[in-house]
TIDRENKOL-477259 format. One record per residue (C-alpha): x, y, z; residue number from 0. Coordinates in nm, 3 decimals. Layout:
BEGIN
SITE       x       y       z  nr
SITE       X       Y       Z NUM
...
***
This chain:
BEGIN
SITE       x       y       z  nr
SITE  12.807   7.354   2.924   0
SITE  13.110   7.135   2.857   1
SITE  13.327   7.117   3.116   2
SITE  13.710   7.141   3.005   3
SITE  13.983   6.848   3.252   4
SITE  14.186   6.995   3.431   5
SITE  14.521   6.817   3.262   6
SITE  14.395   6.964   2.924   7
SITE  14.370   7.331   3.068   8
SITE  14.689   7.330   3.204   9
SITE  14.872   7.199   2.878  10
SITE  14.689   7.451   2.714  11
SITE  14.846   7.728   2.968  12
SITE  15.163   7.608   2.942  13
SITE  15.130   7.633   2.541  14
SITE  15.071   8.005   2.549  15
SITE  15.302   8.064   2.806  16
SITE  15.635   7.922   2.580  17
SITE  15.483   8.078   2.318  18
SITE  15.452   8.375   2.490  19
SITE  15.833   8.368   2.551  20
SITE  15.918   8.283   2.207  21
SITE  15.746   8.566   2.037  22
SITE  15.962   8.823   2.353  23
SITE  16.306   8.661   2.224  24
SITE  16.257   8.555   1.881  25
SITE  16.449   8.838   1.750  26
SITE  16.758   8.818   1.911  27
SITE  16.958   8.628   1.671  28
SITE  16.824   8.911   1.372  29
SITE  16.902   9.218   1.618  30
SITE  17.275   9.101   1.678  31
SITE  17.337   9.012   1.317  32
SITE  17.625   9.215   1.144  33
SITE  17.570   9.325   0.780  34
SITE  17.833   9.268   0.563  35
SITE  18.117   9.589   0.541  36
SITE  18.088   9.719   0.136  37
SITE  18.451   9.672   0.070  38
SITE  18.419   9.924  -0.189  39
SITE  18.360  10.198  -0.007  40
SITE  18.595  10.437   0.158  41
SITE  18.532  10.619   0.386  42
SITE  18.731  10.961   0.462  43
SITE  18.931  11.065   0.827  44
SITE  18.921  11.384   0.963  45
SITE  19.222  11.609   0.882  46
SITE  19.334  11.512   1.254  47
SITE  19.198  11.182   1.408  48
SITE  18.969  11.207   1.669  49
SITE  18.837  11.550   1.573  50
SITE  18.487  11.520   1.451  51
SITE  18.430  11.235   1.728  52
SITE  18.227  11.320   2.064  53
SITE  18.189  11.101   2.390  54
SITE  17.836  11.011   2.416  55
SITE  17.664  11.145   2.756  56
SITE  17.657  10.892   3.029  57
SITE  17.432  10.613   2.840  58
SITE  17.445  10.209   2.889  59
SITE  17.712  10.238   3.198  60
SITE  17.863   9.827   3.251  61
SITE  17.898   9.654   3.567  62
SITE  18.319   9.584   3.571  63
SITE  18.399   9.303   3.794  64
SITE  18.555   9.544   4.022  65
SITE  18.267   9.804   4.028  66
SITE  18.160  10.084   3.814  67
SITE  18.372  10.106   3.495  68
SITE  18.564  10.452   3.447  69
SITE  18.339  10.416   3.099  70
SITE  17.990  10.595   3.111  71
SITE  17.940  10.674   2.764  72
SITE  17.699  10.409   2.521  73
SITE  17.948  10.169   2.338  74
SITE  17.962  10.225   1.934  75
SITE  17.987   9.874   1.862  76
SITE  17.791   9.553   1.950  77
SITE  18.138   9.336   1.997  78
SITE  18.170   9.149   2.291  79
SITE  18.608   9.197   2.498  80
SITE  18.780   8.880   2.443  81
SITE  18.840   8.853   2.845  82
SITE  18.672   9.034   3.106  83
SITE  18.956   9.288   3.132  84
SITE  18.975   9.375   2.802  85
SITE  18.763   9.698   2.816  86
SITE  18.580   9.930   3.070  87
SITE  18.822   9.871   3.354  88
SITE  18.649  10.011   3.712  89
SITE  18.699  10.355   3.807  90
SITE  19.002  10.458   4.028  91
SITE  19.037  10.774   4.205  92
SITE  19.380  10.935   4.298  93
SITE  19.412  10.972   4.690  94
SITE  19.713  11.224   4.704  95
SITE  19.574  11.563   4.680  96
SITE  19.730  11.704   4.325  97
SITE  19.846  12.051   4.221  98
SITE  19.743  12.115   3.847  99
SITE  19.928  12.457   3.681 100
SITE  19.964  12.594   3.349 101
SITE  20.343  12.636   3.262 102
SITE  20.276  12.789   2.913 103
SITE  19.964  12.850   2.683 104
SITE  19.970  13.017   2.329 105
SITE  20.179  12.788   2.147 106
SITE  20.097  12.555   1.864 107
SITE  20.023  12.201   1.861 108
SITE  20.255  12.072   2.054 109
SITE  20.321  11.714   1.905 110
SITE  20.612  11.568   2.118 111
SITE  20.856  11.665   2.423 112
SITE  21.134  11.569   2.583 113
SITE  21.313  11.655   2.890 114
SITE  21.726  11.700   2.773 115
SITE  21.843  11.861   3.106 116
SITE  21.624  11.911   3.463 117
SITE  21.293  12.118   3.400 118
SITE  21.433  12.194   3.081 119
SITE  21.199  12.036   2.771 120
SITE  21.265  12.005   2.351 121
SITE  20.891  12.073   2.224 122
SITE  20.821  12.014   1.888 123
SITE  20.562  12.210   1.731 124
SITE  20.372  12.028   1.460 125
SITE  20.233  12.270   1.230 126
SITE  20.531  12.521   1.213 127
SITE  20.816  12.229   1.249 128
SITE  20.948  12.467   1.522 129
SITE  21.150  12.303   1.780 130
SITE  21.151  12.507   2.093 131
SITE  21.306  12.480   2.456 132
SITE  21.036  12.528   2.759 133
SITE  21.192  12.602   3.097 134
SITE  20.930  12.463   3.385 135
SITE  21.070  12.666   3.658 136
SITE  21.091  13.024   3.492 137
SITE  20.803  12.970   3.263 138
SITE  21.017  13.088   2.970 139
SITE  20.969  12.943   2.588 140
SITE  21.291  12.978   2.352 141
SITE  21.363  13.154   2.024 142
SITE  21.264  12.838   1.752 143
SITE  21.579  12.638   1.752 144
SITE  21.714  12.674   1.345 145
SITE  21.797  12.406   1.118 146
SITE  21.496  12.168   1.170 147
SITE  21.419  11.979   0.844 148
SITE  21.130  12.089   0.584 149
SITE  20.816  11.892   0.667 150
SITE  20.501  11.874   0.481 151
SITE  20.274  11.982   0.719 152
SITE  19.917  11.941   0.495 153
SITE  19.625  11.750   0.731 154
SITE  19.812  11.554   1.002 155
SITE  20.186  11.618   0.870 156
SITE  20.448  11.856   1.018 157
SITE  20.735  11.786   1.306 158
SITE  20.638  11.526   1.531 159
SITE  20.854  11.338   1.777 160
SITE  21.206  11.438   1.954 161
SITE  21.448  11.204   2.136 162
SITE  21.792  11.262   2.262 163
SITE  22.072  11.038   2.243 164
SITE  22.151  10.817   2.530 165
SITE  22.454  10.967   2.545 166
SITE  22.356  11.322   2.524 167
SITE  22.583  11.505   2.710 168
SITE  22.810  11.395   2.554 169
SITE  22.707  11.392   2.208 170
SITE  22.438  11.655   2.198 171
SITE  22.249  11.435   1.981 172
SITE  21.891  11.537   1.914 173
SITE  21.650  11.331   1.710 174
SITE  21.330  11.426   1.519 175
SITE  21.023  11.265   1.294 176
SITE  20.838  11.398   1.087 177
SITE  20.632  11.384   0.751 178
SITE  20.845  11.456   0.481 179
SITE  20.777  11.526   0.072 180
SITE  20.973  11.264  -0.170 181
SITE  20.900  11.146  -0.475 182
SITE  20.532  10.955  -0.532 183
SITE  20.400  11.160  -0.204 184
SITE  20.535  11.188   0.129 185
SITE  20.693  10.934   0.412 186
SITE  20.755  10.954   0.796 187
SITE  21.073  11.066   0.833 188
SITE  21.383  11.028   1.113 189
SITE  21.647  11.247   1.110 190
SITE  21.927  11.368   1.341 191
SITE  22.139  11.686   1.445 192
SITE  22.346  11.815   1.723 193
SITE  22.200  12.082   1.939 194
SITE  22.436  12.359   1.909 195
SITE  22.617  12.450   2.248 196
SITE  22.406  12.800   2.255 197
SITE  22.124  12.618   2.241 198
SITE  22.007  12.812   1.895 199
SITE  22.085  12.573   1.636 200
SITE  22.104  12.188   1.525 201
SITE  22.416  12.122   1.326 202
SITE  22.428  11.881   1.032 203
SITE  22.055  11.793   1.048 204
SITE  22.051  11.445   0.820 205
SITE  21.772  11.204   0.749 206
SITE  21.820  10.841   0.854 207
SITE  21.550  10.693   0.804 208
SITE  21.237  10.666   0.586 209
SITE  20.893  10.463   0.604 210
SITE  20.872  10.356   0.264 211
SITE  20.643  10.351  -0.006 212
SITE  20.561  10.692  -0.037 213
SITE  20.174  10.767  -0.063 214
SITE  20.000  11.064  -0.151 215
SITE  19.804  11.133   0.123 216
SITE  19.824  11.360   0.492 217
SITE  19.693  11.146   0.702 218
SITE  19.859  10.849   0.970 219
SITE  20.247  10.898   1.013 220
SITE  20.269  10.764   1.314 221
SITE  20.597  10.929   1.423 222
SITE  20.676  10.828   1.810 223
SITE  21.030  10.742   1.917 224
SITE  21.175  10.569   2.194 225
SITE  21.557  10.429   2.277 226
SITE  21.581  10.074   2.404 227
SITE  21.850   9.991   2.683 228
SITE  22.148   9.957   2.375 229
SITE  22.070  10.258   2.232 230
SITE  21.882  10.144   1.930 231
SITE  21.560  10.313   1.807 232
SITE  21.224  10.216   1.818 233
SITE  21.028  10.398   1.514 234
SITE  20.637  10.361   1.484 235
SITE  20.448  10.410   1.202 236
SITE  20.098  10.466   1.069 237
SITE  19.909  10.286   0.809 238
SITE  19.850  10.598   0.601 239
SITE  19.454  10.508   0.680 240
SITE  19.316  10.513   0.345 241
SITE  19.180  10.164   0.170 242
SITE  19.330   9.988  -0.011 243
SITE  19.668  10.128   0.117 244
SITE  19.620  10.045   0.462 245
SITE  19.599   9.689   0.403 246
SITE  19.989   9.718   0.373 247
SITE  20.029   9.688   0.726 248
SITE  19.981   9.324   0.657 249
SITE  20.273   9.388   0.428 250
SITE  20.660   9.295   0.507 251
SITE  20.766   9.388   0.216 252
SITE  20.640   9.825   0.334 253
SITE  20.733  10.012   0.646 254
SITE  20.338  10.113   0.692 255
SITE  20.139  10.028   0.977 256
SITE  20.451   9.881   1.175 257
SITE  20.685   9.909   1.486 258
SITE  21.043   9.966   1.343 259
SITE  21.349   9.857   1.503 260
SITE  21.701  10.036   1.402 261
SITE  22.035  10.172   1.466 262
SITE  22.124  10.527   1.521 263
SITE  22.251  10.556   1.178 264
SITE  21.900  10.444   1.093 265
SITE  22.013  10.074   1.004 266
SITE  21.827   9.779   1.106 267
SITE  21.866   9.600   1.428 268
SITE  22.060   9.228   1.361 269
SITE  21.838   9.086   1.592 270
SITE  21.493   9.195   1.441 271
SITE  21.252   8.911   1.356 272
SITE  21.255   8.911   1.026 273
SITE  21.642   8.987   0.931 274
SITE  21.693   8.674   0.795 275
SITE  21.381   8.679   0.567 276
SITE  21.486   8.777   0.179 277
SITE  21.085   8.909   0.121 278
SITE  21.072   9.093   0.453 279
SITE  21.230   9.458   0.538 280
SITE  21.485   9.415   0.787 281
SITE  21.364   9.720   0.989 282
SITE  21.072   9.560   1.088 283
SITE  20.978   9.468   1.487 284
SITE  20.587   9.423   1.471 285
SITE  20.341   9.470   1.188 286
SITE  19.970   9.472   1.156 287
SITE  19.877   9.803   1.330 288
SITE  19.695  10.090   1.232 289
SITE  19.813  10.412   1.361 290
SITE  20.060  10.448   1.645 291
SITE  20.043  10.729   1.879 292
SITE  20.221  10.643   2.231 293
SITE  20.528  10.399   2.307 294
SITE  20.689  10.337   2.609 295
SITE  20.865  10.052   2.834 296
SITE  20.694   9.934   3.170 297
SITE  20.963  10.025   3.386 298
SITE  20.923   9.740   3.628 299
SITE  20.879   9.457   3.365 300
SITE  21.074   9.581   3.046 301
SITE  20.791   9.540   2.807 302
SITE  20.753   9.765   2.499 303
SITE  20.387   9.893   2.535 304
SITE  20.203  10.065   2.264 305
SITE  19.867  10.256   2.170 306
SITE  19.727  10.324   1.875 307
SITE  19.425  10.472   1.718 308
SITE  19.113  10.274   1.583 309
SITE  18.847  10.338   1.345 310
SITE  18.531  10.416   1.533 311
SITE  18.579  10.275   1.842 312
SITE  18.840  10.008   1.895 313
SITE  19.161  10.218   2.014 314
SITE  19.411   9.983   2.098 315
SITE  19.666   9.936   2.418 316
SITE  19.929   9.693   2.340 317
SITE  20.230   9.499   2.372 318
SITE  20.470   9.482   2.137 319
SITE  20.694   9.146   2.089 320
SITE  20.902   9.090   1.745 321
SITE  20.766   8.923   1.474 322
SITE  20.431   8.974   1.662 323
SITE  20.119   9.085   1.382 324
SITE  19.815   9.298   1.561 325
SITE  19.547   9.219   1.287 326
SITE  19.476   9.541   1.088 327
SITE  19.287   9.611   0.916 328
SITE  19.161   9.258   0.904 329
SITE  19.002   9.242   1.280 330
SITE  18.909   9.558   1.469 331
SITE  18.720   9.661   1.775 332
SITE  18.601   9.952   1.585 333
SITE  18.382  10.033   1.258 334
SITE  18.430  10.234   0.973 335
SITE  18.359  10.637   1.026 336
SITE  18.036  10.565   0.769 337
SITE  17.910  10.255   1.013 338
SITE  18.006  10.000   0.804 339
SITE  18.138   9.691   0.973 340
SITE  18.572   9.618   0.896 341
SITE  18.613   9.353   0.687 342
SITE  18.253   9.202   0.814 343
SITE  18.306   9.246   1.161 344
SITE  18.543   9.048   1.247 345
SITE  18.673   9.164   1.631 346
SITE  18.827   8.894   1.801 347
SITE  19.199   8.872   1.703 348
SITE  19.345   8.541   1.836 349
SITE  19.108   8.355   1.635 350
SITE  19.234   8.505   1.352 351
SITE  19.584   8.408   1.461 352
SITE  19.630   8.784   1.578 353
SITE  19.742   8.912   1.917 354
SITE  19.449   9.034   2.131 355
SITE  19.502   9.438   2.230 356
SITE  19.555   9.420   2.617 357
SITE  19.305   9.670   2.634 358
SITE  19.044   9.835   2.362 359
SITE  18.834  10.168   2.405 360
SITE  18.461  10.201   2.279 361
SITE  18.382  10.478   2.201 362
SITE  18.701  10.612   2.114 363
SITE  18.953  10.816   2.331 364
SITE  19.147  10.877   2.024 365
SITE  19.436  10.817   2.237 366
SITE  19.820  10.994   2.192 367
SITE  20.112  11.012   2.378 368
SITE  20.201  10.804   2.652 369
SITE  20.401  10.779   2.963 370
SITE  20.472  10.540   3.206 371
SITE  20.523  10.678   3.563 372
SITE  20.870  10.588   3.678 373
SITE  20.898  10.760   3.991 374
SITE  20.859  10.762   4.374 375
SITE  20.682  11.145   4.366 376
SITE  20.349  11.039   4.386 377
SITE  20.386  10.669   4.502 378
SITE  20.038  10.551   4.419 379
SITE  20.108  10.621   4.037 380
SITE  20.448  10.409   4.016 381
SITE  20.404  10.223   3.698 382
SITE  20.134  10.355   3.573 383
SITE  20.076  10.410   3.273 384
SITE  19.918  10.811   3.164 385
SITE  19.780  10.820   2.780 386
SITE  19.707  11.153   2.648 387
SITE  19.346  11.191   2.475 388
SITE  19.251  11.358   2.156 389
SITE  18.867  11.331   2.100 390
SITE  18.843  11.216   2.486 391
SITE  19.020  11.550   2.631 392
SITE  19.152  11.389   2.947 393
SITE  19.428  11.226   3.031 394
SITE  19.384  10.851   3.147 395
SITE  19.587  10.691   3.408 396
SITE  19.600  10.325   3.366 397
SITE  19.606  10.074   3.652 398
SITE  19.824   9.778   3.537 399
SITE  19.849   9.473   3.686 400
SITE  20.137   9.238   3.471 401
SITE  19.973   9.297   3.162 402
SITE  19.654   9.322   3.271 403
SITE  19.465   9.687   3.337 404
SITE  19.267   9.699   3.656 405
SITE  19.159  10.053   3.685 406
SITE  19.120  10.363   3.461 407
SITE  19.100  10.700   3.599 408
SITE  19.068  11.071   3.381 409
SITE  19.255  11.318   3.479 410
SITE  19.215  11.710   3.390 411
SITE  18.873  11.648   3.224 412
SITE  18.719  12.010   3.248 413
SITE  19.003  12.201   3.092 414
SITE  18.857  12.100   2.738 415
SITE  19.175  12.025   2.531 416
SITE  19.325  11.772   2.289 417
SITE  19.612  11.623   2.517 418
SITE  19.860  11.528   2.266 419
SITE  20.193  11.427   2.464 420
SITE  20.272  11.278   2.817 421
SITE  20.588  11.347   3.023 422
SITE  20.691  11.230   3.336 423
SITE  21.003  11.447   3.446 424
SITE  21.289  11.369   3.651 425
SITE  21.137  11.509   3.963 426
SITE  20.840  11.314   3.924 427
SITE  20.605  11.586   3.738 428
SITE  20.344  11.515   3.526 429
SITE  20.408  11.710   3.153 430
SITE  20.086  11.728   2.925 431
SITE  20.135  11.925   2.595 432
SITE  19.796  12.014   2.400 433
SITE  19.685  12.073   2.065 434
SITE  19.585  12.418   2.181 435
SITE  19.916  12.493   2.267 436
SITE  19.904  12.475   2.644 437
SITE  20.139  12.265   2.881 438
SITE  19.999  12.162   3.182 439
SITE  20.193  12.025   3.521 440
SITE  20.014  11.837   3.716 441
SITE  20.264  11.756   4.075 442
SITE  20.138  11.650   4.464 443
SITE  20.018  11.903   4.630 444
SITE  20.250  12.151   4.833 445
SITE  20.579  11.973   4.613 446
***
């Protein structure tokens, strides 16, 4: 028998083995390849976002650099954060012992609140553009407060935010959005009355303001409102989701898809970004967003903060600075409802020349209103930041660390409800409202 050298045996060995590990990882590049989006197609929303989406069970779990991520459920997409932080923050747990307690239940969807005098709350009810008055000590729920504006209240329409004046006790000044029907379709709206001194009425309701163009569709308004520090109005607005009309959030010419700046008499700021721009509407702040559902300023650092819905995956947590433009619907960190990739897939937004979200869900919270905690009640929660979730039902708390988040936490995850709006009140509660109709308070234990 021949006998085989040694050196030739082992090259042989050596051959098999690399191509052993060639044939194990030749597919890698094909597996991770994105398929073009068909930019004809479009795809159709749910009447309310969020509503036909379920978290997965607790599949594909990531290792967070600060341990387990508050995240369990298998990711949606195959994008990668664009920095460490950017997604699956670790798991934080609450240490003060908390009270949770229903204040009222059997309402409608309750779309925004605000508090206008101690444990006293304006709660707008979407559906039935009722405004009422909730009373958290006494439990008690007004007569509907007359003189609220018609609303269109088809698919995600009706009465949505309320504000009062800075100088409300003065004034009496209430402030509402909503989705209202004008010529070629329907806009979000802003209007404004005075809250009768019996508490029954608003006086000389008037529209201020309106997101124009006008399309003919019921879904993303947008609709959250928030004072700054000289008593000028911040406005956000949805994208009115369908293609091709949501690619006018790229647009500075429409009000869609944007973060508006203006006066109470619903004229634009002199200091917005783009005031001195003849092919730019002066109301605008920030444009490129999708469908805004929370606003509030960190109370420590002054920044505007923001979150708004994605597609599939891809809900967004960001800050707002004017002139700023947040990339939709040209980068995402979500897909289309049918699967198809956005646009091709494009996810990273500073690339682009977009600002990267400060924080992304996948899957999708569908996340709402949102709070920051600006109070000494429940010390471990001072500036953080509580987001109400739709297809999620829980409420995150959000660990922020200058603008970056360092720990997620759900709160109120077995009551099985569509948390619509956050409120922190002046004693340091914590308001939810529901889609079901329910307010929750959630306070420390024996307070």
């Amino acid at each position: 028998m021949t006998k085989i050298p040694w050196s030739r045996l082992l090259f042989f060995t050596m051959l098999i083995f690399v191509l052993a590990l060639a044939a194990c990882g030749g597919n890698d590049d094909a597996s991770n390849e994105e398929s073009p989006d068909d930019s004809g197609t479009t795809t159709e929303e749910p009447a309310d976002e969020g509503a036909e989406t379920e978290e997965p069970a607790d599949e594909g779990a990531e290792e967070s650099a600060g341990g387990e991520p508050a995240e369990t459920g298998e990711k949606v997409t195959e994008f990668e954060p664009a920095f460490p932080e950017q997604t699956r923050a670790p798991a934080v747990v609450t240490e003060t012992e908390l009270n949770e307690e229903v204040i009222v239940d059997g309402l409608e969807v309750s779309w925004g609140m605000e508090e206008f005098e101690p444990n006293r709350l304006l709660v707008t009810q979407r559906d039935t553009a009722e405004l009422l008055i909730v009373n958290l000590e006494d439990y008690s729920v007004s007569e509907p407060i007359e003189g609220t504006p018609e609303v269109n209240s088809e698919g995600q329409g009706g009465l949505f935010d309320v504000a009062i004046a800075p100088d409300f006790d003065e004034s009496r000044m209430v402030f509402l959005t909503f989705s209202q029907d004008v010529e070629g379709g329907t806009v979000t709206a802003l209007g404004k009355g005075v809250l009768s001194e019996d508490e029954t009425s608003l006086e000389g309701f008037e529209v201020i303001f309106q997101a124009l163009p006008a399309y003919e569709g019921d879904l993303h308004y947008g609709g959250r409102i928030i004072f700054d520090e000289d008593g000028n109005l911040f406005l956000t607005t949805g994208e009115r989701s369908d293609d091709p009309i949501r690619e006018r959030a790229q647009d500075l010419d429409a009000y869609l898809g944007k973060v508006i700046h203006i006066t109470q008499d619903g004229e634009a700021v002199d200091t917005n970004p783009f005031i001195e721009d003849e092919e730019a509407l002066d109301g605008i702040y920030s444009y490129g967003h999708r469908n805004i559902q929370g606003i509030d300023f960190h109370p420590e650092t002054g920044d505007l903060w923001i979150i708004e819905f994605g597609p599939q995956a891809g809900d967004e947590l960001n800050i707002v600075e004017p002139g700023n433009n947040y990339g939709w619907p040209i980068v995402s960190y979500g897909i289309e409802y049918s699967g198809e990739l956005i646009n091709g897939g494009v996810s990273e937004h500073e690339a682009q020349g977009f600002i990267e979200p400060r924080y992304y869900w996948d899957p999708t919270s569908a996340p709402s209103g949102s709070s920051f905690y600006d109070n000494n009640a429940i010390p471990e929660w001072e500036n953080n930041l509580f987001i109400g979730g739709l297809a999620s039902s829980y409420i995150a708390r959000v660990v922020i660390e200058g603008d970056t988040i360092v720990g997620e936490e759900r709160l109120l995850t077995d009551k099985a409800e569509r948390f619509r709006d956050i409120l922190v009140t002046e004693d340091g509660a914590l308001i939810a409202a529901t889609d079901g109709g329910t307010i929750y308070r959630i306070t420390a234990a024996g307070e």
